[in-house]
N, CA, C and O of each residue as an XYZ file, in Angstrom:
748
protein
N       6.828    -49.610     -1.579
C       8.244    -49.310     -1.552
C       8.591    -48.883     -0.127
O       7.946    -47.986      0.417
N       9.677    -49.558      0.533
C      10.123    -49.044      1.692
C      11.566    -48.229      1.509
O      12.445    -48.331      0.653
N      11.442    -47.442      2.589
C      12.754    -46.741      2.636
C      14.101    -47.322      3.302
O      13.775    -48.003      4.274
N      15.467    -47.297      3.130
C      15.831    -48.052      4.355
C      16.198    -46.978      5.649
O      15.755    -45.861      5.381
N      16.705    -47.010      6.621
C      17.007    -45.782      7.364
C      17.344    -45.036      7.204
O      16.791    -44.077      7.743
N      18.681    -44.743      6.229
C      19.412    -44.134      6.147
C      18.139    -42.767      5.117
O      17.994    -41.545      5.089
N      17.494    -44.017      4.433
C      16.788    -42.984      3.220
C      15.521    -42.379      4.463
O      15.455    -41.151      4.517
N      14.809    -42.957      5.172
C      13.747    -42.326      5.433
C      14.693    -41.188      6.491
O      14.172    -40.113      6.788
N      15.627    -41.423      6.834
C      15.981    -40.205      7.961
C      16.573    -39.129      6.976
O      16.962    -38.135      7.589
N      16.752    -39.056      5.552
C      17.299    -38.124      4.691
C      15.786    -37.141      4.343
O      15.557    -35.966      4.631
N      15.022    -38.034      3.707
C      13.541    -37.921      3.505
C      13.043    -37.051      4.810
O      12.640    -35.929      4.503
N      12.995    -37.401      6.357
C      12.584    -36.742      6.909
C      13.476    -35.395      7.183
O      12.720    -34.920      8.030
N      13.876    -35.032      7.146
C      15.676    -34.379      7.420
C      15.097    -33.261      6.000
O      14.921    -32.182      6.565
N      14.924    -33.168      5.246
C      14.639    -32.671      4.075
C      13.213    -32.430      4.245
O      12.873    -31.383      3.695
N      12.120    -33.149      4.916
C      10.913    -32.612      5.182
C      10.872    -31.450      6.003
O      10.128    -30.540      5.639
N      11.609    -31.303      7.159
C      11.709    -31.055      8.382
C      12.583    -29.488      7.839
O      12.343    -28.410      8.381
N      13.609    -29.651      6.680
C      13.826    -28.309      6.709
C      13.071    -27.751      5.393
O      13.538    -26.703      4.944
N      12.176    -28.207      4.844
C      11.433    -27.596      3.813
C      10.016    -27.126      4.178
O       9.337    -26.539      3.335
N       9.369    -27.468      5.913
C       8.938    -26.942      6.500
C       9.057    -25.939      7.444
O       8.116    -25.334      7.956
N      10.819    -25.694      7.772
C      11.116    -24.460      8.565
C      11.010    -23.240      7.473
O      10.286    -22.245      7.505
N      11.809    -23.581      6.663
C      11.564    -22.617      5.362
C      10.501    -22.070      5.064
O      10.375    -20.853      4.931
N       9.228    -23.259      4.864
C       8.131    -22.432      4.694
C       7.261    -21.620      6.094
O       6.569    -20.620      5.899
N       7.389    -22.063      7.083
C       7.536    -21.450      8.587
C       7.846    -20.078      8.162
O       6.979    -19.264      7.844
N       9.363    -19.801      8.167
C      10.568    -18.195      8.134
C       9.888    -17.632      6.625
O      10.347    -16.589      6.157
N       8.993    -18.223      6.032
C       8.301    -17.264      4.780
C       7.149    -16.688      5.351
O       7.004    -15.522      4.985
N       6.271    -17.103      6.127
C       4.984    -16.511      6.752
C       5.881    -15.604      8.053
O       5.888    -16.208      9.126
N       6.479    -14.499      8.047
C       6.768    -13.674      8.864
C       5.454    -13.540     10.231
O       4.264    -13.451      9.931
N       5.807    -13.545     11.295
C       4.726    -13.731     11.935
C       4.825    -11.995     12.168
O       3.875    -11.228     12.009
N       5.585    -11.780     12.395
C       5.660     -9.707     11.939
C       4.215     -9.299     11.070
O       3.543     -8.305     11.344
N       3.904    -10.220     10.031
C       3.273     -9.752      9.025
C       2.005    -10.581      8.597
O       1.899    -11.346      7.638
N       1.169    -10.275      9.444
C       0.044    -11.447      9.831
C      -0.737    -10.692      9.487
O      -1.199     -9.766     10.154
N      -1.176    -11.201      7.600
C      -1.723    -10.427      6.902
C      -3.648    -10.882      6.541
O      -4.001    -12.029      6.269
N      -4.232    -10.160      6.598
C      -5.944    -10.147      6.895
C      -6.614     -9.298      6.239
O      -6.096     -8.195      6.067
N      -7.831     -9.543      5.739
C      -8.693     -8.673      4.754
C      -9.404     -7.863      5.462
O      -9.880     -8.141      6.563
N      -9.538     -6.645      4.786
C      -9.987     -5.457      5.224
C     -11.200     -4.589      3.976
O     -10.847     -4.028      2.939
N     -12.148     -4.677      4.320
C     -13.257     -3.954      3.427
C     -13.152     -2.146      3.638
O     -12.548     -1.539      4.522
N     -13.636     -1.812      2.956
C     -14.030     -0.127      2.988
C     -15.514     -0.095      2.493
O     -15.730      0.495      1.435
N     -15.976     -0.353      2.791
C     -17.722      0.069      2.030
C     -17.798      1.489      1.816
O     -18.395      1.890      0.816
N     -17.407      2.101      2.417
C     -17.324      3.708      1.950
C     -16.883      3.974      0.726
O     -17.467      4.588     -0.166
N     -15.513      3.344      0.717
C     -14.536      3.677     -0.414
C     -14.960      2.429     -1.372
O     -14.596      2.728     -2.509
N     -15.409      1.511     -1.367
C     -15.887      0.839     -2.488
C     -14.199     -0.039     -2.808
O     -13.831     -0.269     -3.960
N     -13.485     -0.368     -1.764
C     -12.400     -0.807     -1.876
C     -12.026     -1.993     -1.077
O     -11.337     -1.843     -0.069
N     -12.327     -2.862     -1.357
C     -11.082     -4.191     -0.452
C      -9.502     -4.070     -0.400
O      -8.922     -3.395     -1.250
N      -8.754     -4.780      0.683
C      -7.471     -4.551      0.573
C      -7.022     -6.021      1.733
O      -7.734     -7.004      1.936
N      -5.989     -5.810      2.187
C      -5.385     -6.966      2.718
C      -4.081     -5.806      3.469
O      -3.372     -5.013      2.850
N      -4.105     -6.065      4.945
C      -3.146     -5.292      5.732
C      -2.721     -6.488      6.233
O      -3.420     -7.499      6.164
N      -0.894     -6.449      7.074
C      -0.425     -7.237      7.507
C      -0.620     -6.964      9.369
O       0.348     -7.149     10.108
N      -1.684     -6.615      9.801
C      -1.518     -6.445     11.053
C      -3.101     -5.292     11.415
O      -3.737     -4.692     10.549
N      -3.307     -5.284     12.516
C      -4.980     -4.918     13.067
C      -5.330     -3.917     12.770
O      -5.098     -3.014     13.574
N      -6.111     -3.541     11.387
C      -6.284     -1.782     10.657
C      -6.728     -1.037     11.908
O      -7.422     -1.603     12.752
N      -6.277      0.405     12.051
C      -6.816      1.575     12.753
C      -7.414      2.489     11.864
O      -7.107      2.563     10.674
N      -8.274      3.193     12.427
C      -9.426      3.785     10.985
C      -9.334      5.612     11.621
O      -9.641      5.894     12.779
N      -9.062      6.210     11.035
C      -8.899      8.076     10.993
C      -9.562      8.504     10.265
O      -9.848      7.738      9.344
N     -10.321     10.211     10.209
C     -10.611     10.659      9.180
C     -10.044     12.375      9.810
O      -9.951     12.820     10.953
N      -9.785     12.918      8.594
C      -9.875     14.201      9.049
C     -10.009     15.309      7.693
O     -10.131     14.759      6.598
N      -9.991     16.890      7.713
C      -9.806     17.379      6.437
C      -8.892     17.693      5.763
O      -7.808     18.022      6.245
N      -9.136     17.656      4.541
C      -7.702     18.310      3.722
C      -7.995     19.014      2.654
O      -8.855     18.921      1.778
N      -7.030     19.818      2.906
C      -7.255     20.646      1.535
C      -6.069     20.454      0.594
O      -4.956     20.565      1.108
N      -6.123     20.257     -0.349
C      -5.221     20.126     -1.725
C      -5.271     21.057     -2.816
O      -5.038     20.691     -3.968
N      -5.626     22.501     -2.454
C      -5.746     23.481     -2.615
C      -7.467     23.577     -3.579
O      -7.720     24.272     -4.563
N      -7.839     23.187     -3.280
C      -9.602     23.264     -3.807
C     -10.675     23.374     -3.052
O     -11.831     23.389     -3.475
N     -10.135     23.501     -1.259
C     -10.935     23.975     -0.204
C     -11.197     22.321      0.515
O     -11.040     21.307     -0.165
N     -11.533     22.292      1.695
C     -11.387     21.463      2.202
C     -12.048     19.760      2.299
O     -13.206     19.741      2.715
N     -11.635     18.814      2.072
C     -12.725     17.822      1.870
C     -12.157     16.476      2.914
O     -11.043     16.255      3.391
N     -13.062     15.954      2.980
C     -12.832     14.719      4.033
C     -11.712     13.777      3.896
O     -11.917     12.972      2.987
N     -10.909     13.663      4.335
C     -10.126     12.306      4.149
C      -9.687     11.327      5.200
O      -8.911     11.548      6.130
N     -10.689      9.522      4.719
C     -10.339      8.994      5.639
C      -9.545      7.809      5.520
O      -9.479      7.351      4.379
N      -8.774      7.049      6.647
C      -7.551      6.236      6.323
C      -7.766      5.488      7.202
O      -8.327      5.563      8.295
N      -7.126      4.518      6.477
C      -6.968      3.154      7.613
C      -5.220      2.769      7.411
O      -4.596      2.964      6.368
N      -4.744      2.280      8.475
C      -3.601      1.703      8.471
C      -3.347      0.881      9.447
O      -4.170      0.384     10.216
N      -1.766      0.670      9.420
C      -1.210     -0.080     10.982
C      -0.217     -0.391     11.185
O      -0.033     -0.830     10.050
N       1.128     -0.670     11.900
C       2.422     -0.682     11.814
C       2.643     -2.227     11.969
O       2.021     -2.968     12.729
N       3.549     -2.535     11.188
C       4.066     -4.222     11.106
C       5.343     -3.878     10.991
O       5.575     -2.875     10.316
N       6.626     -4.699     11.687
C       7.551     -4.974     10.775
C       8.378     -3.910     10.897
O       9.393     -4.050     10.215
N       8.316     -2.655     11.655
C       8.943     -1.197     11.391
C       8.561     -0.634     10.050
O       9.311      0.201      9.543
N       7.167     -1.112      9.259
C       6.630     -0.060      8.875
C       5.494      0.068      8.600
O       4.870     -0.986      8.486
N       4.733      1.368      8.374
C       3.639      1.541      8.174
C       2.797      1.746      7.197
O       2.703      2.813      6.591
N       1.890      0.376      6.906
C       0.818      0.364      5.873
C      -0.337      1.096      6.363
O      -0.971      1.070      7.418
N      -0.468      2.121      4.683
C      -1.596      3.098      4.897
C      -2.375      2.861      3.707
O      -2.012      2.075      2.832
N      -3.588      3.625      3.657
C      -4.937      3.537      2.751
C      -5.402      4.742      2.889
O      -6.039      5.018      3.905
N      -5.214      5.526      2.073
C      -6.405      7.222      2.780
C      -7.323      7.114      0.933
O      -7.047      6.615     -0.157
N      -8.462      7.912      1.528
C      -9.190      8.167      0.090
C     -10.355      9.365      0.499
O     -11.012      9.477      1.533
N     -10.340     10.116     -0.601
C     -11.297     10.765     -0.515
C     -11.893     11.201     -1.931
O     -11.385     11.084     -3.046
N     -13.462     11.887     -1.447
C     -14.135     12.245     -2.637
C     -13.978     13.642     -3.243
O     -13.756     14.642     -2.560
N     -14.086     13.640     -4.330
C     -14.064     14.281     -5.753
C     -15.061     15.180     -6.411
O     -15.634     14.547     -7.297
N     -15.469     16.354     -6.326
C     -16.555     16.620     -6.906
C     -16.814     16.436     -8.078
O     -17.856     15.903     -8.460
N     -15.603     16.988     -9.069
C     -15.035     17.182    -10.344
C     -14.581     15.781    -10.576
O     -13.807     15.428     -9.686
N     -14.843     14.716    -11.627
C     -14.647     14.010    -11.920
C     -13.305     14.302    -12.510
O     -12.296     13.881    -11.943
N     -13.234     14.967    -13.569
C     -12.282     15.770    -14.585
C     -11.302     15.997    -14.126
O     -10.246     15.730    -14.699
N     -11.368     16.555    -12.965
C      -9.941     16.862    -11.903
C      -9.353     15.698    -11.604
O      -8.130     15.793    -11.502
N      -9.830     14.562    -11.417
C      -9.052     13.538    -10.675
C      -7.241     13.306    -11.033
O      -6.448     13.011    -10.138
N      -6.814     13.514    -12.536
C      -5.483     13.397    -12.911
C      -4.976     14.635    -12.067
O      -4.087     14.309    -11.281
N      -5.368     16.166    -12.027
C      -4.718     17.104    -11.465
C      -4.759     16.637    -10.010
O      -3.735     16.923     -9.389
N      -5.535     16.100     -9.439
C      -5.797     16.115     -7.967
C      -4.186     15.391     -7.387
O      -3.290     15.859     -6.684
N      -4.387     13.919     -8.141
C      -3.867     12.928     -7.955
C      -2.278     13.580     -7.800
O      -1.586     13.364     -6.805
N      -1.766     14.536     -9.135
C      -0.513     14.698     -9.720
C      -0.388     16.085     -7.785
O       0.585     16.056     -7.032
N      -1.004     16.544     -7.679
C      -1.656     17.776     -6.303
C      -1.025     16.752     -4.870
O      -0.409     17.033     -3.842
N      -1.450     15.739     -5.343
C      -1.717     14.987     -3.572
C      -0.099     14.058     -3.842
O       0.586     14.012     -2.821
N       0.399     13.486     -4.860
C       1.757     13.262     -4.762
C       2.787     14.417     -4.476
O       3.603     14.247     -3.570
N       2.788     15.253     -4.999
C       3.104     16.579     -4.559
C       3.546     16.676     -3.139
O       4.580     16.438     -2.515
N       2.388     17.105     -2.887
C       1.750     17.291     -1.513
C       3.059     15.970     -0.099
O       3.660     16.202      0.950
N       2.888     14.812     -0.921
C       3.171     13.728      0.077
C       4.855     14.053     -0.286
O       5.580     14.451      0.626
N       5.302     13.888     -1.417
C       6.377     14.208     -1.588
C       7.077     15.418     -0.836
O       8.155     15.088     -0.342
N       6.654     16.962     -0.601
C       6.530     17.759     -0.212
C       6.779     17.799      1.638
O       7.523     18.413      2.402
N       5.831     16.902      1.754
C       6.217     16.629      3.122
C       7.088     16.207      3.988
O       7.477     16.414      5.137
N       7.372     15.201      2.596
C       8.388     14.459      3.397
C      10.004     14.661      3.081
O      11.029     13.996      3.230
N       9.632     15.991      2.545
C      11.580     16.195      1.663
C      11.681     15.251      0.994
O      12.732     14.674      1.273
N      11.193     14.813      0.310
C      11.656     13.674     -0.925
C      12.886     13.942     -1.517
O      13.058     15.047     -2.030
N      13.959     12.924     -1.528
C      14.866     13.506     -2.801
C      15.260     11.998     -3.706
O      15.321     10.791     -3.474
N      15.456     12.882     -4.789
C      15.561     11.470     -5.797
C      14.784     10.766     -6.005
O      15.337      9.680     -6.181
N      13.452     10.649     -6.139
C      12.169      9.914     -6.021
C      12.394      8.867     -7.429
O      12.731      9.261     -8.546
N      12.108      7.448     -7.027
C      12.407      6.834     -8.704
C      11.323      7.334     -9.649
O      10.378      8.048     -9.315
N      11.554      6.913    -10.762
C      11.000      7.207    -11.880
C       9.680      6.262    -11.587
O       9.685      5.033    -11.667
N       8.461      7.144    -11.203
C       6.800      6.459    -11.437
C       6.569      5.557    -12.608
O       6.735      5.719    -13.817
N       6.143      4.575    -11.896
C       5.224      3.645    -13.096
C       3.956      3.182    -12.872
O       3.496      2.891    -11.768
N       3.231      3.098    -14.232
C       2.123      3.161    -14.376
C       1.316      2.175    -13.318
O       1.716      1.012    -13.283
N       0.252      2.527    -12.480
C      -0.574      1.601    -11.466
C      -1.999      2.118    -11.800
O      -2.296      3.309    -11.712
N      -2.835      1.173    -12.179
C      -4.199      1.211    -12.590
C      -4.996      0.019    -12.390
O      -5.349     -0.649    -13.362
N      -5.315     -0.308    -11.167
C      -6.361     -1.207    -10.798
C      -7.666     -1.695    -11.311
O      -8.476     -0.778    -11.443
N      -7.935     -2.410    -11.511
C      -9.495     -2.781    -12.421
C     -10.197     -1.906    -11.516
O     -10.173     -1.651    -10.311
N     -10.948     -1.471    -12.733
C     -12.134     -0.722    -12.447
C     -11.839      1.147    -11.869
O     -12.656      2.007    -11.542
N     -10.055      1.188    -11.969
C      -9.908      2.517    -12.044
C      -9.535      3.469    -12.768
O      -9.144      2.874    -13.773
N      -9.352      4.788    -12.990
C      -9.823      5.360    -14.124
C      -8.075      5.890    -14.573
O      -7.312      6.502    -13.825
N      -7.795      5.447    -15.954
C      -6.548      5.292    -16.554
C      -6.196      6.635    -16.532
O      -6.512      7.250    -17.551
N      -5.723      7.165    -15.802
C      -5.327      8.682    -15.788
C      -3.734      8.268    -16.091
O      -3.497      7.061    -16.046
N      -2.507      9.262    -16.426
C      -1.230      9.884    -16.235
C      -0.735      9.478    -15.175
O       0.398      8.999    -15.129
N      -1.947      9.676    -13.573
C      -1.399     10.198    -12.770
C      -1.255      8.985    -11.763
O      -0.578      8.932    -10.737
N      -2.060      8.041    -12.323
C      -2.403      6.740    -11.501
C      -1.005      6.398    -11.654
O      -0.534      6.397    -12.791
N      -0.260      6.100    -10.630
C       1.192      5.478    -10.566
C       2.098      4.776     -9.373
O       1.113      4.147     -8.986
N       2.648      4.547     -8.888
C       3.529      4.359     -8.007
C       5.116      3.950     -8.033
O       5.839      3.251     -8.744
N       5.228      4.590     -7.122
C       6.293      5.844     -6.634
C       7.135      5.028     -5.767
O       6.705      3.901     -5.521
N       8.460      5.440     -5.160
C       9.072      5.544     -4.514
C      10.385      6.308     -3.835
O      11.403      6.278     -4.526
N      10.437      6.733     -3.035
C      11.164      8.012     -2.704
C      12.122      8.044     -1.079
O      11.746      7.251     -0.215
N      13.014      8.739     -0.845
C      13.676      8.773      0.571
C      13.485     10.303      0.868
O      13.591     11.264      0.106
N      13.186     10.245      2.141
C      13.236     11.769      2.441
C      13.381     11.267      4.263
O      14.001     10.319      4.745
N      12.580     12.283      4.915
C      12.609     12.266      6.098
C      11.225     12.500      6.741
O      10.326     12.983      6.052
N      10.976     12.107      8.316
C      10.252     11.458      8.885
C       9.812     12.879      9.277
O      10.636     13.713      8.901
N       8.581     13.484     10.030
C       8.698     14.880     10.603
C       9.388     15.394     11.946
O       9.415     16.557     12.348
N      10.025     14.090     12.641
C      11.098     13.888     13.772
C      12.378     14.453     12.655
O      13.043     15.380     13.116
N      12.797     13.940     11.140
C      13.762     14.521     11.115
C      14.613     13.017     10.889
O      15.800     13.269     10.684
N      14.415     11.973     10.877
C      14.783     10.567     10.696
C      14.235     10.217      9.655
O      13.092     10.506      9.300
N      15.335      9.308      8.870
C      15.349      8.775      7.392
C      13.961      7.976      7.031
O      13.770      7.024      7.786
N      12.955      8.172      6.030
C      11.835      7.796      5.905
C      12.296      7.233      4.109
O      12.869      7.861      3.218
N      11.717      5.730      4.137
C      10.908      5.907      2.887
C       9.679      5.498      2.368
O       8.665      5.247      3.018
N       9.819      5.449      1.240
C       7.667      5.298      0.701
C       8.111      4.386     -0.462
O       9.084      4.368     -1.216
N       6.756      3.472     -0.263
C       6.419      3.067     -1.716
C       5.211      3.638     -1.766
O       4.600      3.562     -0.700
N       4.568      4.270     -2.778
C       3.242      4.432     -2.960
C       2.728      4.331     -3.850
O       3.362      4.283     -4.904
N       1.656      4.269     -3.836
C       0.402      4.541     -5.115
C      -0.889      5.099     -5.073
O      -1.683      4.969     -4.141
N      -1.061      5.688     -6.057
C      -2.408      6.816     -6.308
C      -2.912      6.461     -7.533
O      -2.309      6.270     -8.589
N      -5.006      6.341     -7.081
C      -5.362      6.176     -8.663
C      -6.365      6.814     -7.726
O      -6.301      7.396     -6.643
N      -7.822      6.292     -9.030
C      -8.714      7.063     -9.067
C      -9.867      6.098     -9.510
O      -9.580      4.999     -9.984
N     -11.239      6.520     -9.353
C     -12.624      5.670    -10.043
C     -13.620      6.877     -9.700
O     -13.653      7.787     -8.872
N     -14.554      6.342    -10.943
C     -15.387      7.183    -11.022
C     -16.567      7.181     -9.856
O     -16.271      6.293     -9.056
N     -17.286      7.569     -9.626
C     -18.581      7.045     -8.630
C     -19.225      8.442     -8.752
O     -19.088      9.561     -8.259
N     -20.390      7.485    -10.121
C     -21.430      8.766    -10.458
C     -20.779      9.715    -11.543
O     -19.949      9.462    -12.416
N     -21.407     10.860    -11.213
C     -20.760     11.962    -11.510
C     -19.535     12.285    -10.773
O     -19.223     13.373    -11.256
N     -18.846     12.051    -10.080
C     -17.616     12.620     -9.273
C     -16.924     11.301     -9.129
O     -17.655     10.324     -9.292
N     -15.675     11.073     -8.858
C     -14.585     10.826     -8.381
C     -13.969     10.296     -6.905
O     -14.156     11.024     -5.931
N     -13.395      9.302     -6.772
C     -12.829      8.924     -5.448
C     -11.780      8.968     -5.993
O     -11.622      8.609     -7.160
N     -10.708      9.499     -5.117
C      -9.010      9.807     -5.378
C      -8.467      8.471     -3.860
O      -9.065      8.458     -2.785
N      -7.601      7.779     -4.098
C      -7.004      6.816     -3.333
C      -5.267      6.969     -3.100
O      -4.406      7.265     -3.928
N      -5.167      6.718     -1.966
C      -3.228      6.716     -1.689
C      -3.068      5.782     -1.134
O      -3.778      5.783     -0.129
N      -2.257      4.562     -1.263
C      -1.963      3.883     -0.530
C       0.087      3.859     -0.808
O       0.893      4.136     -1.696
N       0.077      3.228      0.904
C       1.889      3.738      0.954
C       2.415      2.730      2.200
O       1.846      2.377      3.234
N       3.922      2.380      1.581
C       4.274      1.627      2.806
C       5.146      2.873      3.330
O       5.611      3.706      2.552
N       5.302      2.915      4.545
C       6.721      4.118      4.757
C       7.354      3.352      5.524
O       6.785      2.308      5.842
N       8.730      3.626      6.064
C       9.899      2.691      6.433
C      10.596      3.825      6.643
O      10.560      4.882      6.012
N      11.719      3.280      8.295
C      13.136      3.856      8.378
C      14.019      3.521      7.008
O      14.865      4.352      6.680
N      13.860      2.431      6.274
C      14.737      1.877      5.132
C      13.848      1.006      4.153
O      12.828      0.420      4.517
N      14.247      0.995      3.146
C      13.629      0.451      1.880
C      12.948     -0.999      2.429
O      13.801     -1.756      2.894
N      11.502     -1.542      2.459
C      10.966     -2.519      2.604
C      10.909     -3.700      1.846
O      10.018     -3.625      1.001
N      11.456     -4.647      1.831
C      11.174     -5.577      1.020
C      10.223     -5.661     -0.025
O       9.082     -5.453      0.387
N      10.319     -5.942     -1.475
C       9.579     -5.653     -2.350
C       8.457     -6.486     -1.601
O       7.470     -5.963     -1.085
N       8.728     -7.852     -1.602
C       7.142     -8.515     -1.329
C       6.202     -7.933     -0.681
O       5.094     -7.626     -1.120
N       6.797     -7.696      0.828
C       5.523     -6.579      1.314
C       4.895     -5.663      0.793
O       3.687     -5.543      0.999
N       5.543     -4.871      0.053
C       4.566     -3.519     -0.517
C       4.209     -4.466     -2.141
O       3.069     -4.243     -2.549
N       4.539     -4.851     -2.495
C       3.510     -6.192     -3.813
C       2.941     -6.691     -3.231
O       1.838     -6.161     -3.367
N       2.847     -7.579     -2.455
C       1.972     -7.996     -1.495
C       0.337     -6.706     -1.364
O      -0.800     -6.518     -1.794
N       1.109     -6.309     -0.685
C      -0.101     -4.724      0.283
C      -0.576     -4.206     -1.576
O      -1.627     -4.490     -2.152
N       0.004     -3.811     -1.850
C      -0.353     -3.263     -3.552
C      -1.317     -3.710     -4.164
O      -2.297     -2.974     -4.278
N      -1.348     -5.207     -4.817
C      -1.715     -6.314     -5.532
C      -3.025     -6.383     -4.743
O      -3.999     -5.903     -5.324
N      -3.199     -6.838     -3.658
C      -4.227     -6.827     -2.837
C      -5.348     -5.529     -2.759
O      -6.400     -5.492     -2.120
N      -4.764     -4.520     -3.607
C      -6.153     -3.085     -3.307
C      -7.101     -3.622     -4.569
O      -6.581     -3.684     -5.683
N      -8.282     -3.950     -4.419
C      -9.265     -4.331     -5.212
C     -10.666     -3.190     -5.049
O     -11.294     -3.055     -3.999
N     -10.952     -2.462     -6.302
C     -12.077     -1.742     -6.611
C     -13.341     -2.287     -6.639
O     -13.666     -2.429     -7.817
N     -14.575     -2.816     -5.562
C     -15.426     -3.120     -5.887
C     -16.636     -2.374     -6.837
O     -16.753     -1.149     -6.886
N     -17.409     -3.206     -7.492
C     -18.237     -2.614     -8.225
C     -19.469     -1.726     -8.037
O     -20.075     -1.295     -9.018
């Protein structure tokens, strides 16, 4: 079957913009790449070159390690922090402690109503959820979050996990589904 001109220049014309389209869908802002944790027993997928931190925290049970990876894309910043658990048992209080805590920081107001987030292989607590909230930045400039917090066992004790997009303004769902969907619990 041949085309005549008119059809193959429609045909190409229609190729040509069903490839810009898919072009302006791969944000080059958001040049997204897999990222392991062997520590944390966690895979994930960031849109841009992870930076790796650790430092302590206390969440009122005395002080314990917490380390994070993130990186800024896009005007905002994808994060990962996790730390260990002595108390297995605690993990729902910890979890319900460390939203708190993030909320707390950031003047949250109006936070939506949490829904349930529980990753294979993590442990079905209350507290496992994600969130979203507006507050402010510690400059004092409009911040918001998507986040999520769960938990897995390892052993006798517990790994507690946060992951969060933050933003001058609400981020496009895909990105933080995107960043979300992508946290995988290895075995």
């Amino acid at each position: 079957m041949t085309l005549a001109p008119a059809g193959a220049r429609r045909l190409l014309t229609l190729a040509f913009a069903a490839s810009m389209l898919a072009l302006a869908a791969c944000s080059p802002a958001l040049n997204w790449r897999s990222v392991t944790l062997p520590d944390a027993g966690l895979a994930l997928t960031l849109p841009c070159k992870p930076e790796y931190a650790s430092r302590p925290v206390d969440l009122g049970t005395g002080a314990v390690p917490l380390a994070m990876v993130g990186c800024e894309a896009d005007g905002a910043t994808f994060a990962v922090s996790h730390m260990p658990l002595a108390e297995a048992a605690q993990a729902g209080a910890m979890l319900a402690r460390w939203q708190a805590a993030v909320q707390a920081g950031m003047r949250a107001s109006q936070p939506a109503a949490p829904v349930a987030f529980v990753p294979t292989r993590a442990l079905a607590v209350p507290q496992s959820v994600r969130l979203q909230a507006q507050g402010q930045a510690p400059g004092g400039s409009a911040v918001t979050v998507d986040a999520v917090w769960f938990a897995r066992l390892e052993g006798g004790q517990a790994r507690l996990y946060h992951a969060a997009v933050y933003a001058p303004r609400r981020t496009t769902a895909t990105a933080a589904d995107t960043f979300f969907a992508s946290l995988a619990l290895q075995p």
